[in-house]
C-alpha positions, -999 to 999 in steps of 0.1 A, spaced: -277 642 -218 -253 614 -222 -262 587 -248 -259 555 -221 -278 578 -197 -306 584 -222 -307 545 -233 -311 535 -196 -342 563 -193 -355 542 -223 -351 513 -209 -366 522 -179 -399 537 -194 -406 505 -222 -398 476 -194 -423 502 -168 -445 497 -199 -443 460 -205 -448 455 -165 -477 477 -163 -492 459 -194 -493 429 -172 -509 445 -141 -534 459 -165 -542 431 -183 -534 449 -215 -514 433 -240 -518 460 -266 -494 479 -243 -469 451 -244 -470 447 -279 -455 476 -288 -431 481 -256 -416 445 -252 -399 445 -286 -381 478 -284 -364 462 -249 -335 439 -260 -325 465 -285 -320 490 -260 -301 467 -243 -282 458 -268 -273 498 -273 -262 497 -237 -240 472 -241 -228 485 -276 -217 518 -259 -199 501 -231 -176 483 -249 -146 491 -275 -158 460 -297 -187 436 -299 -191 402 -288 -207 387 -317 -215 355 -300 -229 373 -268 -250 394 -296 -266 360 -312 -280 356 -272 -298 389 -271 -308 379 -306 -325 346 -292 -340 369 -262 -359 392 -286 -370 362 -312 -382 344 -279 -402 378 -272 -413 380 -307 -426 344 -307 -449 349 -275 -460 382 -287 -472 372 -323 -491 341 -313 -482 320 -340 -492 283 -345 -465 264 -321 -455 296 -314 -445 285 -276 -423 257 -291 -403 285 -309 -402 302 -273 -386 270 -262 -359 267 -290 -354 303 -290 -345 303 -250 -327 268 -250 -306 281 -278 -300 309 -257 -291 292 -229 -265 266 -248 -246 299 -258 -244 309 -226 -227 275 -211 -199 290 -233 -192 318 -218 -197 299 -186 -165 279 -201 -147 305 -212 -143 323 -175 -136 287 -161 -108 283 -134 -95 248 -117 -120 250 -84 -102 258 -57 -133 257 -26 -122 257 13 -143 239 38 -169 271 38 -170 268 -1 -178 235 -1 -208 239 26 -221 267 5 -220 247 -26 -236 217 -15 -262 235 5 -271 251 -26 -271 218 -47 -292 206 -24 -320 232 -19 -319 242 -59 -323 204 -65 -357 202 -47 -367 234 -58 -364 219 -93 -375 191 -88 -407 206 -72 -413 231 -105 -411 198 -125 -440 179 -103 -462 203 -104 -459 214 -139 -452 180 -152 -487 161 -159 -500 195 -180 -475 200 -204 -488 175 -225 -466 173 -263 -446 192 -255 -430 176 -221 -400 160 -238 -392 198 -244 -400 212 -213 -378 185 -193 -348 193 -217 -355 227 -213 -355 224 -174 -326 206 -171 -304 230 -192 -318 257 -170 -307 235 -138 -272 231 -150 -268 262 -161 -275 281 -125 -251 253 -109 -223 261 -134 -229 296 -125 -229 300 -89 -204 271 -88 -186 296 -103 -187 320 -87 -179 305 -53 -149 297 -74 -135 331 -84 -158 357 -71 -154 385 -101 -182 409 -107 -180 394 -141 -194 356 -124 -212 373 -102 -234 393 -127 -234 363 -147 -247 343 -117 -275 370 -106 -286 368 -146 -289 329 -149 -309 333 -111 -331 361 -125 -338 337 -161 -347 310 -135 -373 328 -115 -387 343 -146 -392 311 -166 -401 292 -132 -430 315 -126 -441 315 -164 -439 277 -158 -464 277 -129 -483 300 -145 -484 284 -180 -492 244 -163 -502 245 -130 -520 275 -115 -529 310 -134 -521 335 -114 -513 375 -120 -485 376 -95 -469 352 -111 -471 368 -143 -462 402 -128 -434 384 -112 -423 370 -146 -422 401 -171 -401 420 -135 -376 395 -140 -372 387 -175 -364 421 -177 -335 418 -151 -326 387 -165 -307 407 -199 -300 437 -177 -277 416 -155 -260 400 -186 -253 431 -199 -238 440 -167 -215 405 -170 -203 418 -202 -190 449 -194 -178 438 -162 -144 433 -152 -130 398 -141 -109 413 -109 -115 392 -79 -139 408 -62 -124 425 -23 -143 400 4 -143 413 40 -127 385 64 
């Protein structure tokens, strides 16, 4: 059996594990699963590549500490979450600059983008309304932490209008999978318990690194777009 083959089995079984943990209620299941994730991922992206991003390695390093912190259940231990992810995120708006191109959108871009604008600005500004009044010390974080999260999907699918590689597209589909994960750990968390939303959290978290793996050892071709 082939090594990547054998890592995606892995990864398969712990993130069924993790999942399942949530359905069950069981965090004893999740203890033990969720922190062998991110290093499997980080094995599939080791052997996919001829040499390592180290920068794109100090994200999957925030992704695991983020983990870690929600898992242990320190004192202020979801502030650390909070750093950990909006560190995370910051790294990424470089890559997001480093695959930048002069915009170059036709009328149809343009309706796309500003549709999108649009509908993800009330969307966001609806997460932050409904979440807002029980964060309590920790709002000023939350707010900065939502508005990084904001940009960040805008930069990406803005982006990917733009040049339409696999590379911004997986990119894209990773920020969008981040935003419905920490979205519905945000409702969750302030505004209505719920097990779907929880369930619907840990499915996309999981995504979430998968499809920045993908960005990473995905080519920048312009992708072929049927007229």
């Amino acid at each position: 059996m082939k090594t990547r083959t054998l890592i995606k089995i892995l990864l398969l079984i712990t993130g069924g594990l993790c999942v399942l943990s949530t359905v069950l209620q069981n965090p004893a299941i999740e203890l033990y699963a969720k922190p062998m994730t991110v290093p499997l991922f980080f094995m599939l992206y080791w052997f996919n590549v001829e040499k390592v991003d180290v920068l794109f390695v100090v994200v999957l390093l925030l992704c695991f500490l983020g983990d870690i912190f929600l898992l242990i259940g320190i004192e202020n231990g979801f502030r650390y979450v909070l750093l950990s992810y909006t560190l995370c995120y910051f790294v990424l708006f470089y890559f997001l600059y480093k695959n930048h191109k002069p915009l170059e959108y036709n009328s149809t871009d343009t309706v796309y983008v500003v549709t999108f604008f649009v509908f993800w600005t009330m969307i966001a500004y609806a997460i932050y309304v409904v979440t807002n009044q029980n964060m309590g010390d920790i709002r000023p974080f939350g707010i900065a932490y939502l508005i990084i999260l904001y940009s960040l999907l805008i930069g990406a699918v803005f982006q990917y209008i733009n040049i339409r590689s696999p590379k911004s597209l997986w990119f894209a589909i990773a920020i969008l999978n981040f935003v419905i994960s920490d979205a519905c750990f945000a409702l969750d968390r302030f505004y209505v318990p719920s097990l779907e939303l929880k369930i619907i959290n840990s499915i996309y978290q999981l995504l979430a690194v998968f499809f920045l793996v993908k960005f990473k050892i995905s080519n920048s071709n312009p992708l072929k777009i049927m007229s």
